[in-house]
BALOBA-1460 file (C-alpha; in Angstrom, 3 decimals):
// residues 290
<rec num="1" residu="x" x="-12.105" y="-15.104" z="-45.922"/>
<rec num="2" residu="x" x="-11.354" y="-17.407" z="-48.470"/>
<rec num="3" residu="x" x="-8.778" y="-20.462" z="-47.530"/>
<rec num="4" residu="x" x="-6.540" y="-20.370" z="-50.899"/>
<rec num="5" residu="x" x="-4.303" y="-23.044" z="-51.938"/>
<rec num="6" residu="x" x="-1.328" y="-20.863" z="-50.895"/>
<rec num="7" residu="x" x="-2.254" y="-19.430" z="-47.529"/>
<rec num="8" residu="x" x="-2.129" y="-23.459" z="-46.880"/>
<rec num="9" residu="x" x="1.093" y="-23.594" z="-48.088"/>
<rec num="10" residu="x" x="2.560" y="-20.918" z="-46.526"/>
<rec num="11" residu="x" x="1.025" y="-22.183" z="-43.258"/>
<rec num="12" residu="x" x="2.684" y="-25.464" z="-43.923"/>
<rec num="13" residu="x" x="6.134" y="-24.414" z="-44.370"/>
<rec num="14" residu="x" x="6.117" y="-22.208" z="-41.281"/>
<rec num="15" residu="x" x="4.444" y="-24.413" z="-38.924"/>
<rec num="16" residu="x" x="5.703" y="-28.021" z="-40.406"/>
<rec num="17" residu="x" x="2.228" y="-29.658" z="-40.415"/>
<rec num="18" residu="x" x="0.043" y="-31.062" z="-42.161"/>
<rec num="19" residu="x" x="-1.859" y="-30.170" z="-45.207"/>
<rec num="20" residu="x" x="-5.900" y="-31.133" z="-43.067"/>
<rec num="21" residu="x" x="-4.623" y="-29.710" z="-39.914"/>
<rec num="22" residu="x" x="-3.445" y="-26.096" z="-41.343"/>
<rec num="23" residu="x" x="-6.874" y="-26.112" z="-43.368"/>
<rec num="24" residu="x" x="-8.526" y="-26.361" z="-40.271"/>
<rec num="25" residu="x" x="-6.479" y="-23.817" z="-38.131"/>
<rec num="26" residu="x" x="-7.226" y="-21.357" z="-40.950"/>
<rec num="27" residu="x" x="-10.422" y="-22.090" z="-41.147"/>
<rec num="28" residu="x" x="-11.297" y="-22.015" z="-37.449"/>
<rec num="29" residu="x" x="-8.944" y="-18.526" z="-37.665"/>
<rec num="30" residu="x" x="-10.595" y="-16.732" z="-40.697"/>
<rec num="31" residu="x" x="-7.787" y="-17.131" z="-42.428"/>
<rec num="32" residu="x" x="-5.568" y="-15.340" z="-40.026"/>
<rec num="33" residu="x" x="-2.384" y="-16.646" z="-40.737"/>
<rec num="34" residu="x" x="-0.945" y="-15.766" z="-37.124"/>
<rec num="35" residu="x" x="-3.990" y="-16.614" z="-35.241"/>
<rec num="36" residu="x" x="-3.725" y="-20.056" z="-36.469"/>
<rec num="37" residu="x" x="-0.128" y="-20.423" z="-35.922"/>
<rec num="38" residu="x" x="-0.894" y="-19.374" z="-32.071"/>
<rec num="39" residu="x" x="-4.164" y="-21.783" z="-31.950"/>
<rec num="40" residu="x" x="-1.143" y="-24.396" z="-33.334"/>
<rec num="41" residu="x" x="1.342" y="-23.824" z="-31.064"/>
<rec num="42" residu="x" x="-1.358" y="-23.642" z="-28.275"/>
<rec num="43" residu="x" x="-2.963" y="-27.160" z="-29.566"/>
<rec num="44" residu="x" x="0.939" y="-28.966" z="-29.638"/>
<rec num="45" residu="x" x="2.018" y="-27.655" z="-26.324"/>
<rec num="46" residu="x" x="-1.212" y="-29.451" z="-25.182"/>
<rec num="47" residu="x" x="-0.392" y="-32.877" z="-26.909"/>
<rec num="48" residu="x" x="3.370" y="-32.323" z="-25.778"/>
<rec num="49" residu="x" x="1.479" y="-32.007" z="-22.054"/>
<rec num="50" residu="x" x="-0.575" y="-35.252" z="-22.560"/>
<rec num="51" residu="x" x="2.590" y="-37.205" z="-24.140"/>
<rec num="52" residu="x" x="5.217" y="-36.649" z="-21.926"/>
<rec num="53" residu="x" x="3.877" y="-39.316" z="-19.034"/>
<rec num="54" residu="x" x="4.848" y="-41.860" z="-22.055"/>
<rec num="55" residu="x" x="7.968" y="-44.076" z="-22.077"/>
<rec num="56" residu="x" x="10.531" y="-43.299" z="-24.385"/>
<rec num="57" residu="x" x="13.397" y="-45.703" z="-24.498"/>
<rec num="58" residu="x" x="14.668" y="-45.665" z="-28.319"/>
<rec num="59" residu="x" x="16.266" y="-42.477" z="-29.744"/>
<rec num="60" residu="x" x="20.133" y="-41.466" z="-30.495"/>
<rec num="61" residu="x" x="22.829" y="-40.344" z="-29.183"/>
<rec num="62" residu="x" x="24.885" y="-38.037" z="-31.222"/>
<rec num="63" residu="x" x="28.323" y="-36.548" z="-30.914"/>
<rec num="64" residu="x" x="30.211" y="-33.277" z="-32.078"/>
<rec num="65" residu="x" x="33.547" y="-31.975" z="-31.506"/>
<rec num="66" residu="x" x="35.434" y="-28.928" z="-32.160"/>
<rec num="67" residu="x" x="39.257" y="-28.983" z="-31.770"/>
<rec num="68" residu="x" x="39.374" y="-29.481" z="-27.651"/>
<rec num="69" residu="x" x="36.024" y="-29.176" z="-27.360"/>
<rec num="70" residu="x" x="33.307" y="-32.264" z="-27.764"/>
<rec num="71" residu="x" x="29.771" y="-32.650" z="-26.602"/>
<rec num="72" residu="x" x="27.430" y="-35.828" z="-26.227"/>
<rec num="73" residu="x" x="23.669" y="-36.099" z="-26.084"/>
<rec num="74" residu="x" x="20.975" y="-38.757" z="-25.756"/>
<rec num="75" residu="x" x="17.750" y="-37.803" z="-27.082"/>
<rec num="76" residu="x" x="15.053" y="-40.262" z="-26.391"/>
<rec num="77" residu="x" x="11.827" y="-41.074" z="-28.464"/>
<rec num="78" residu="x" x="9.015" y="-43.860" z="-28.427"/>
<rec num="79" residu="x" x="9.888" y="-46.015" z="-31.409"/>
<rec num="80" residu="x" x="12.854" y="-47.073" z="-33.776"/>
<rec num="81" residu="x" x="10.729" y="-45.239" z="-36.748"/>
<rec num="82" residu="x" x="10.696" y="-42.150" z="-35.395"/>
<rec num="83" residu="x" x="14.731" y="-42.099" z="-34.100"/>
<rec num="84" residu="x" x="15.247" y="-43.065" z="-38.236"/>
<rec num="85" residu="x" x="13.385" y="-39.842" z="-39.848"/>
<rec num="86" residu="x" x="14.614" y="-37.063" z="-41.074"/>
<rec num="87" residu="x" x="12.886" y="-34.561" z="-38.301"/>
<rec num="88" residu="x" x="14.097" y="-36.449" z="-35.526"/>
<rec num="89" residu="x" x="17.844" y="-36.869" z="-36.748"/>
<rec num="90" residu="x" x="17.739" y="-33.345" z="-37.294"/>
<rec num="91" residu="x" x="16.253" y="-31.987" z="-33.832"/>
<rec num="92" residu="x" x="19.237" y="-34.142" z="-32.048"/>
<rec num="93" residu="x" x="21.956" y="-32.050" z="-34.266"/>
<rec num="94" residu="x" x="20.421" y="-29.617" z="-33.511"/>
<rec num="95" residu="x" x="20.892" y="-30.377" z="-29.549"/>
<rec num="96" residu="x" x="24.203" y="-31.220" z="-29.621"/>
<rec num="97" residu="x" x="25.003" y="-28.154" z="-31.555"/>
<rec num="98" residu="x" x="23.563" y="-26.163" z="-29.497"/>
<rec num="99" residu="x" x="25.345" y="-27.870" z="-26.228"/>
<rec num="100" residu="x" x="28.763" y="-27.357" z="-28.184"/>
<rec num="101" residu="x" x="27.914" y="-23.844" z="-28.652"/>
<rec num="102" residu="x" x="25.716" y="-22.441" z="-25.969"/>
<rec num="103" residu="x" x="28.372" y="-24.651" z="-23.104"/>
<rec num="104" residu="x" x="25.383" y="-24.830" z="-20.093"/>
<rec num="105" residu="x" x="26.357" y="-26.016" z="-17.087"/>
<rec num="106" residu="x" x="23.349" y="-28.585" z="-16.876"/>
<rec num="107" residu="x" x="20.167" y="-30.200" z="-18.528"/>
<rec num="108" residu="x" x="17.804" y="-27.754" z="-17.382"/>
<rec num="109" residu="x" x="19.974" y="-25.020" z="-19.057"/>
<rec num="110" residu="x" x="20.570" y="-26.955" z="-22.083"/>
<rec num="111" residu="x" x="16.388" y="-26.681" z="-22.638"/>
<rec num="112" residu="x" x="16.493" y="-23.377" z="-21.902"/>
<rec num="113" residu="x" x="19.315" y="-22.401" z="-24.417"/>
<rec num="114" residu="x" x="18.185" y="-20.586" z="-27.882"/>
<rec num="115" residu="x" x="18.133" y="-24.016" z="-29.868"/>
<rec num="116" residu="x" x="20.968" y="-23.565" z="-33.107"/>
<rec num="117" residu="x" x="19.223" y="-21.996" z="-36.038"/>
<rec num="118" residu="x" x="16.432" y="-20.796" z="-34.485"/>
<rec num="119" residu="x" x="14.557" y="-18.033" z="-32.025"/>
<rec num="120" residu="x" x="13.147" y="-20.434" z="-29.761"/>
<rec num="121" residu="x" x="14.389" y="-22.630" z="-26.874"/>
<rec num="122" residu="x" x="15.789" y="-26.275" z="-27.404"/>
<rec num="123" residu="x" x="12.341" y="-26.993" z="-25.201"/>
<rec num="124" residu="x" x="9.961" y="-25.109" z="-27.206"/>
<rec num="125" residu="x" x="11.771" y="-26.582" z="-30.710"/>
<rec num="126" residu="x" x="10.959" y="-30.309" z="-28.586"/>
<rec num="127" residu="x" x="7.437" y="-29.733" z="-27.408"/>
<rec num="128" residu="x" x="6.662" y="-28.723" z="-31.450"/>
<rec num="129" residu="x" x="8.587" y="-31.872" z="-32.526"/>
<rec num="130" residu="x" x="6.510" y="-33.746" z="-29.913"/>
<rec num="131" residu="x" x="3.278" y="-31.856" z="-31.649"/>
<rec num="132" residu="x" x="4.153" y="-32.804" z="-34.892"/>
<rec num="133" residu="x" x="5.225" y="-36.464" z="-35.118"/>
<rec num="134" residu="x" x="3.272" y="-37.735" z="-32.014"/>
<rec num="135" residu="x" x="5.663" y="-39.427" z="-30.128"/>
<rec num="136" residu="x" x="7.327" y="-38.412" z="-26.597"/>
<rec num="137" residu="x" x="10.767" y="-37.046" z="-27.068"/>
<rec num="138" residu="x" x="13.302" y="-36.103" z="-24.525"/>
<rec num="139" residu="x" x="16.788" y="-34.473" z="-24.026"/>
<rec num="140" residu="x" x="17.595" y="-37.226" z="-21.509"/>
<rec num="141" residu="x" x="21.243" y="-36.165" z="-21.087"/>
<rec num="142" residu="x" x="24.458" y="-34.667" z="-22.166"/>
<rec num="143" residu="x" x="28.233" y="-34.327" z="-21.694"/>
<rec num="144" residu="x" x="30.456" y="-31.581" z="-22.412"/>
<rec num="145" residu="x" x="34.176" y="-31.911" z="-22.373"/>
<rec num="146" residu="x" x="36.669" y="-28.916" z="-22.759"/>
<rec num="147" residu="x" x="40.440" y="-29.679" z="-22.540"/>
<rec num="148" residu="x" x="43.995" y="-29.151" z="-23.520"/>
<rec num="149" residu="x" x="44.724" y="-32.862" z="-22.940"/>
<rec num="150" residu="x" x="44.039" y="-35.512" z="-25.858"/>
<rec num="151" residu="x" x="39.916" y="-36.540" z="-26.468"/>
<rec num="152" residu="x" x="38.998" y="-39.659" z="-27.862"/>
<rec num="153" residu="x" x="35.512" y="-39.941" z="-29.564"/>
<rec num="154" residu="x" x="33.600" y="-43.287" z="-30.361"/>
<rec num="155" residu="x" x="30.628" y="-43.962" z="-32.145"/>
<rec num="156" residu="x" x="29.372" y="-47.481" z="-32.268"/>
<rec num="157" residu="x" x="26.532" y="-46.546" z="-34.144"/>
<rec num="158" residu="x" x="23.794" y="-44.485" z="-33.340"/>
<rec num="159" residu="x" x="23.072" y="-46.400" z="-29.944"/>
<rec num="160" residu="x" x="26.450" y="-46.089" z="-27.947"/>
<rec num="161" residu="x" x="28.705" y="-42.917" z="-27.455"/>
<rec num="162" residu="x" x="31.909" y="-42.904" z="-25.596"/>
<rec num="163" residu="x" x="34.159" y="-40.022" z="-24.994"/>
<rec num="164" residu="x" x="37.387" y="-39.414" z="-23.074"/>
<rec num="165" residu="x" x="39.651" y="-37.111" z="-21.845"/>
<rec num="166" residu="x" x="43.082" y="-38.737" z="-21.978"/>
<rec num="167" residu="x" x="46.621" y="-37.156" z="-20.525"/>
<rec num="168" residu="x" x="49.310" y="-38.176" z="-22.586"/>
<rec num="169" residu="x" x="49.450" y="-40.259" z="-25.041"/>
<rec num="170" residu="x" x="47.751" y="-39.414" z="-28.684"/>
<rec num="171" residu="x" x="44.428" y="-39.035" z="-29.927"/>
<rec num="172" residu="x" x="44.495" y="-42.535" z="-31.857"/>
<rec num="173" residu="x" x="45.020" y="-44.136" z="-28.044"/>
<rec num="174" residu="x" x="42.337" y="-42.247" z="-27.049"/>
<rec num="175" residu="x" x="40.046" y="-43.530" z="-29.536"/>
<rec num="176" residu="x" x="41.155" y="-47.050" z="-28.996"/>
<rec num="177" residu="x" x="40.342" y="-47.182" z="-25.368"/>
<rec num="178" residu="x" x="37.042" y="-45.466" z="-26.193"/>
<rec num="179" residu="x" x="36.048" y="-48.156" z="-28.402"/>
<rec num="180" residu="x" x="37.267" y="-50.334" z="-25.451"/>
<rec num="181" residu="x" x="34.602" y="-48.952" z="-23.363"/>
<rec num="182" residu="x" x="32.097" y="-49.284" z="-25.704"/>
<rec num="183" residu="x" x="32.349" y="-53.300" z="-25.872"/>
<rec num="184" residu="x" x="33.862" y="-53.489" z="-21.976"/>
<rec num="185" residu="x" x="31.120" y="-51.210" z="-20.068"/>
<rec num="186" residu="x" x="33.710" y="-50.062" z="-16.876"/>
<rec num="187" residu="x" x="31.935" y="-48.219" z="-14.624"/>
<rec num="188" residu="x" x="35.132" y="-46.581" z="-13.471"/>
<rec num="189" residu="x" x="38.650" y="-46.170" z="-14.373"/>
<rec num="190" residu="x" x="40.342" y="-47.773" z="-11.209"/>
<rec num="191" residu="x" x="39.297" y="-50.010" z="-8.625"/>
<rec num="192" residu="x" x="39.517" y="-47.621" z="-5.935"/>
<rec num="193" residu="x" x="36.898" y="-45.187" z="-7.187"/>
<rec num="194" residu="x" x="33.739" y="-49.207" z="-7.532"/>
<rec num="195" residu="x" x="31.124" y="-47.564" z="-5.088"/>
<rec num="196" residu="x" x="31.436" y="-48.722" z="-1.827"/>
<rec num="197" residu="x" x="28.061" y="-50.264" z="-1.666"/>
<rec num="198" residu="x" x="28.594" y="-52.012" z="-4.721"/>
<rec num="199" residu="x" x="32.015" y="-53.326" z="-3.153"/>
<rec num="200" residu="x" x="30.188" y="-54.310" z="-0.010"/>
<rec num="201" residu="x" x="27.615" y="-55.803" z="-1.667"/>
<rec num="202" residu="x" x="29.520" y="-58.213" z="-4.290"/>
<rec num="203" residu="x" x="31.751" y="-59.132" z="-0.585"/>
<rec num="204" residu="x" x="28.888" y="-60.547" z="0.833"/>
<rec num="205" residu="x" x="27.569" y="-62.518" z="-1.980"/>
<rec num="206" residu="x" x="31.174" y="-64.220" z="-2.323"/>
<rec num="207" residu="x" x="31.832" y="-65.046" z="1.528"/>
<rec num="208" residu="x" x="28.523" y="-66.918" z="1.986"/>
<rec num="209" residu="x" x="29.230" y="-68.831" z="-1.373"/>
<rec num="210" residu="x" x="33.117" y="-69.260" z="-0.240"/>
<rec num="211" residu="x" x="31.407" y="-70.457" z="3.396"/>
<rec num="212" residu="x" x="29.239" y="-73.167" z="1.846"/>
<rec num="213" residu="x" x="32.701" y="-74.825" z="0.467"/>
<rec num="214" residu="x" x="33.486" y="-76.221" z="4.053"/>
<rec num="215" residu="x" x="36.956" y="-75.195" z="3.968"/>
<rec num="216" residu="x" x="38.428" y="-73.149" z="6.796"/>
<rec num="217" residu="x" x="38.173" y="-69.530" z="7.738"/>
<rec num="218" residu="x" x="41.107" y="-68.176" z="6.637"/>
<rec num="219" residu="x" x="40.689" y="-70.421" z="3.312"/>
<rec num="220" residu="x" x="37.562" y="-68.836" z="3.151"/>
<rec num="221" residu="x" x="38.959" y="-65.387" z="3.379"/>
<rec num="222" residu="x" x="41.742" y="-65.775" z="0.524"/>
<rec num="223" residu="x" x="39.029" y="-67.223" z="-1.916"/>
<rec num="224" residu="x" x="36.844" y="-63.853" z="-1.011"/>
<rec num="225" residu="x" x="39.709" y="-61.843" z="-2.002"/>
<rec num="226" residu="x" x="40.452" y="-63.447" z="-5.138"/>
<rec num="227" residu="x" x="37.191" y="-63.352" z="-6.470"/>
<rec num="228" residu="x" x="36.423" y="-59.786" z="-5.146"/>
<rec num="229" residu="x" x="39.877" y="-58.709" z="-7.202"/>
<rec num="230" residu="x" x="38.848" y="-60.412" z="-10.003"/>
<rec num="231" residu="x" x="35.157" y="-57.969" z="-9.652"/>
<rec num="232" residu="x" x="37.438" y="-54.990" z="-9.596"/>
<rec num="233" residu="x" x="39.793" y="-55.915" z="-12.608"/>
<rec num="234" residu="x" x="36.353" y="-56.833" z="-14.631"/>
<rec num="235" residu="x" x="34.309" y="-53.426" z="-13.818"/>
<rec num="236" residu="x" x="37.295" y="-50.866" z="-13.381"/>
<rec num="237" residu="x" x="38.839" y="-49.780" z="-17.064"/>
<rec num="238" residu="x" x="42.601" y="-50.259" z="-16.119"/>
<rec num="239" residu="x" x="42.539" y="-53.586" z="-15.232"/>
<rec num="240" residu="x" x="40.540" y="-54.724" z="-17.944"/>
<rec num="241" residu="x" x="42.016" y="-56.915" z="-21.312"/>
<rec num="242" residu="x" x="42.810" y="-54.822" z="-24.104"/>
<rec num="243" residu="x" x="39.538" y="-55.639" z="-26.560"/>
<rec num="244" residu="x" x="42.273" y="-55.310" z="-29.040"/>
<rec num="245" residu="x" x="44.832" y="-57.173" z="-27.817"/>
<rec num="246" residu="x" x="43.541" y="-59.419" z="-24.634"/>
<rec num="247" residu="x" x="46.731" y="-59.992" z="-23.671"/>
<rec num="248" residu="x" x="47.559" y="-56.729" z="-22.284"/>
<rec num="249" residu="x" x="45.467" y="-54.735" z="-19.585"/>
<rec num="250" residu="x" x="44.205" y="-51.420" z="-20.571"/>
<rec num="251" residu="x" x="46.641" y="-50.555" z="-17.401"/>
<rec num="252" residu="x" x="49.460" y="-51.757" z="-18.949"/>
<rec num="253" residu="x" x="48.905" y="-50.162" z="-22.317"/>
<rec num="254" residu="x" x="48.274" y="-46.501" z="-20.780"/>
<rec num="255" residu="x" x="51.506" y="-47.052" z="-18.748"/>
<rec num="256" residu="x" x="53.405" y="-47.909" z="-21.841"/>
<rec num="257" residu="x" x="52.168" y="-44.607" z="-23.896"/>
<rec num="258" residu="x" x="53.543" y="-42.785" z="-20.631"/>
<rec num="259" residu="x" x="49.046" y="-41.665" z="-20.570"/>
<rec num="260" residu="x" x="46.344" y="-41.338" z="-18.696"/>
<rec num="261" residu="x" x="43.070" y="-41.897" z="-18.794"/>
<rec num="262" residu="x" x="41.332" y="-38.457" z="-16.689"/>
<rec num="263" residu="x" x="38.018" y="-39.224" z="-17.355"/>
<rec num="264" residu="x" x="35.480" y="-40.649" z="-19.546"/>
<rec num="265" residu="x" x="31.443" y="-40.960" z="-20.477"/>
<rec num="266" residu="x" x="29.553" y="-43.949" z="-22.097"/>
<rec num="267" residu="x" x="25.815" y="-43.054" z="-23.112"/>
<rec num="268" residu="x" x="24.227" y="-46.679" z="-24.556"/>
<rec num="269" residu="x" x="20.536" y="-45.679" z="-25.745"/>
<rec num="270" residu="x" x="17.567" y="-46.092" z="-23.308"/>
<rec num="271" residu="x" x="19.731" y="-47.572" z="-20.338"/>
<rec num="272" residu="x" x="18.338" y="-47.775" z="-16.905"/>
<rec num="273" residu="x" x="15.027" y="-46.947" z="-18.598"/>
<rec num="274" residu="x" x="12.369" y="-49.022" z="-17.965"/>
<rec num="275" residu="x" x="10.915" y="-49.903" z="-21.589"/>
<rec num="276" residu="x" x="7.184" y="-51.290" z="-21.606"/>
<rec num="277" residu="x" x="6.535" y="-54.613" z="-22.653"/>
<rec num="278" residu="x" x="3.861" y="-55.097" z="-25.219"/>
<rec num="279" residu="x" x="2.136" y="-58.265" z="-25.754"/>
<rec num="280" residu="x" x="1.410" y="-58.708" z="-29.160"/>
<rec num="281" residu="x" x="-1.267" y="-61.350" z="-29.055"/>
<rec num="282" residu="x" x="-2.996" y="-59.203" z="-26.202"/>
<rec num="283" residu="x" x="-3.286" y="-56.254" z="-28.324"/>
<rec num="284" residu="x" x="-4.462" y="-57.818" z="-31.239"/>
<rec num="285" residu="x" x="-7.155" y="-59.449" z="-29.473"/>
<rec num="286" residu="x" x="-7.702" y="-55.659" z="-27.409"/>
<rec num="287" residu="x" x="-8.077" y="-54.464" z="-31.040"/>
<rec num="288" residu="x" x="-10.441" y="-57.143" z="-32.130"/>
<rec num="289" residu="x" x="-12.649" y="-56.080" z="-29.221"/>
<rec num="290" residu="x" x="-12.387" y="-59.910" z="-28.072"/>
């Protein structure tokens, strides 16, 4: 059968590839439109198999609300190009739209929702993204909050994403502690809920620093406590300075809106993910064959 102009076309626009590569799927298919679109889809979930080992540390996160409704993803990809194009951008509104809508209870059935706009899963739509630009991409998480009480959304970006859930108050508060915790990174939102461990393990760094001083025991003791309320206050939200206005705890502003905070979730791009480092002078010379 004869490979027209248009059969490649068509092809094209139904399978997003390239011009060579639905040539050759045609070709190898007799011009059987569907066969090659099968050998395709067959030949990307392979390369989506063989790609998926590979770091992926850049990406977006991406936000979308409806009235008391707002959900927050991080997709993940291999380079800074690829998080900037047009495909990519697109697949991750597609995710969050479909996280607002579809409202699974976890990752796992976030990929296996019917992806916005389309008959196939969020993971099949990623697998032929993964086919067709050649980078690893992954629905690392998400967040979904559903509330009466007041949300506030943050953006700083497309790197950081901040939402909370906020009792009392108003939605511009909201929005101003949000951006709070995008510059201030709590890990909490009161002292009493720092992990144990970590509280445990920033008390034993400070009394064998306090011990070298010399001073007395129960010297010793008060300077642990200081500096171990001083740890709280820095990585719990409420006793934080107001990025706004320093002077002021975050604390003390809730308590003068008559609000507070209920919870809240801070995606920053690629955190906690160990990103590869690349010697540039190494590879060139790899590349030279030297």
């Amino acid at each position: 059968m004869e490979i027209t102009a248009a059969l490649v076309k068509e092809l094209r626009e139904r399978s997003g590839a390239g011009m060579m590569e639905c040539k050759k799927a045609l070709v190898e298919n007799n011009g059987d439109i569907e066969a090659a679109i099968e050998a395709m889809r067959k030949a990307g979930q392979a390369k989506a198999d063989k790609k998926s080992g590979r770091i992926a540390a850049e990406g977006l996160i991406i936000v979308q609300q409806e009235s008391n409704r707002v959900a927050m993803v991080e997709v993940n990809c291999e380079t800074d190009f690829v998080s900037n194009g047009d495909d990519f951008i697109g697949f991750c509104k597609g995710v969050v739209a479909t996280a607002l809508q579809q409202r699974p209870a976890d990752l796992d059935g976030l990929l296996a929702s019917q992806y916005t706009g389309a008959t196939k899963t969020v993971e099949d739509v990623r697998k032929d993204l993964i086919a067709k630009i050649g980078e690893n991409i992954n629905v690392r998480r998400f967040t979904l909050l559903e509330t009466a009480n007041n949300l506030g959304v943050y953006l700083h970006g497309t790197r950081i994403g901040i939402v909370v859930e906020m009792e009392g108050g108003s939605v511009g508060l909201a929005k101003d502690v949000a951006m709070h915790i995008a510059a201030s990174r709590p890990i909490c939102i009161s002292p009493d809920q720092v992990p144990a461990e970590l509280v445990a393990k920033e008390k034993e760094i400070y009394t064998a620093q306090a011990a070298e001083s010399g001073k007395p025991a129960n010297i010793v003791e008060k300077m642990v406590e200081g500096r171990l309320k001083k740890f709280l206050d820095e990585v719990a939200l409420v006793g934080q300075p107001f990025v706004k206005d320093p002077d002021q705890t975050i604390g003390k502003l809730l308590q003068a809106a008559n609000a507070k905070v209920i919870r809240f979730e801070r995606f920053e791009v690629g955190e906690g993910i160990e990103k590869k480092v690349e010697n540039f002078a190494d590879e060139v010379m790899k590349q030279a064959g030297l």
